[in-house]
N, C-alpha and C positions, 0 to 999 in steps of 0.2 A: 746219285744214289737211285737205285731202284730203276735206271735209265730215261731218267730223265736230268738235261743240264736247265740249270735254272736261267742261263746268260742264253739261249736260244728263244726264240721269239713260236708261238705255238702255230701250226698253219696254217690254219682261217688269217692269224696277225700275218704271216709272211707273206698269204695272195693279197690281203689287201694292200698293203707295204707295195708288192712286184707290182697291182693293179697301178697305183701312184705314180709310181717312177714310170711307166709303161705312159701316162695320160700325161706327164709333164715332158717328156723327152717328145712324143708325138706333137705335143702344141709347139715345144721350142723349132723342131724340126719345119712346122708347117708356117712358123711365123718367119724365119729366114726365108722360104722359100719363096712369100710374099714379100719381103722385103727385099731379095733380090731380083724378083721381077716386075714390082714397081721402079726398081731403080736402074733397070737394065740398062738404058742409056750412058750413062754414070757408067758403068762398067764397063762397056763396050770402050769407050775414050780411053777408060785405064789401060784396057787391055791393049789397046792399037799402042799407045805409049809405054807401055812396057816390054813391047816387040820392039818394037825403035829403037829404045834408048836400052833395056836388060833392068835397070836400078833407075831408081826417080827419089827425091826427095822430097818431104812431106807438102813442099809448097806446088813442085811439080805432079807429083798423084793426086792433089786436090783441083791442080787447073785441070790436067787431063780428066779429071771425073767429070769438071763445070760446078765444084762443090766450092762457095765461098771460103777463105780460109783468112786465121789471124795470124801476121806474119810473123810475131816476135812473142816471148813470152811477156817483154816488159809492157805491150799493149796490154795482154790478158793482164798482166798483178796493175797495172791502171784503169783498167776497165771495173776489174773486182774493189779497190783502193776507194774510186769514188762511189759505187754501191754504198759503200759502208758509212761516208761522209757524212753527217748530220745536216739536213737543210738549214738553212738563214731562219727559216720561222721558226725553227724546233730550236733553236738557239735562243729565238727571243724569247719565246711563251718559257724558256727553263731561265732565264735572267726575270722576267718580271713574275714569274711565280711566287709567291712569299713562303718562304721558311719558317719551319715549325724549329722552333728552341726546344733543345732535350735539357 
């Protein structure tokens, strides 16, 4: 009414809005770019093995990078499995704890 939509954002709100998106899209941009050329080395491996070979699988793109890798899932749900595990002493100090009666 009167030409104004009430769902439109007013234009001071939209440059700040565009200023935002402008400063997170530039950080994300700036942060890849340093994390691909701290890792150049890493990459370069990839890259030489993926002229070689065309396809690699997850264990081979990780030797080729020189990035450690875990080779099965069941290592990772055993690795996460005893995380969780209660230690021997949390076990005793909750056995010789004494219980309150309700």
């Amino acid at each position: 009414m009167f030409g104004f939509d009430g769902n439109q954002a007013a234009p001071q709100t939209r440059e700040l809005l565009d200023g935002e998106v402008r400063r997170i899209l530039d950080e994300g941009a700036r942060r890849a770019r340093q994390t691909l050329e701290e890792h150049r080395s890493n990459l370069g491996g990839l890259v030489q093995a993926l002229l070689a070979a065309e396809t690699l699988d997850a264990e081979e793109a990780y030797r080729a990078a020189g990035i450690p890798h875990r080779h099965t899932d069941r290592e990772i749900v055993l690795e996460e499995t005893a995380l969780r595990k209660p230690l021997v002493k949390d076990a005793v100090v909750a056995s010789t704890t004494p219980r309150h009666r309700t």
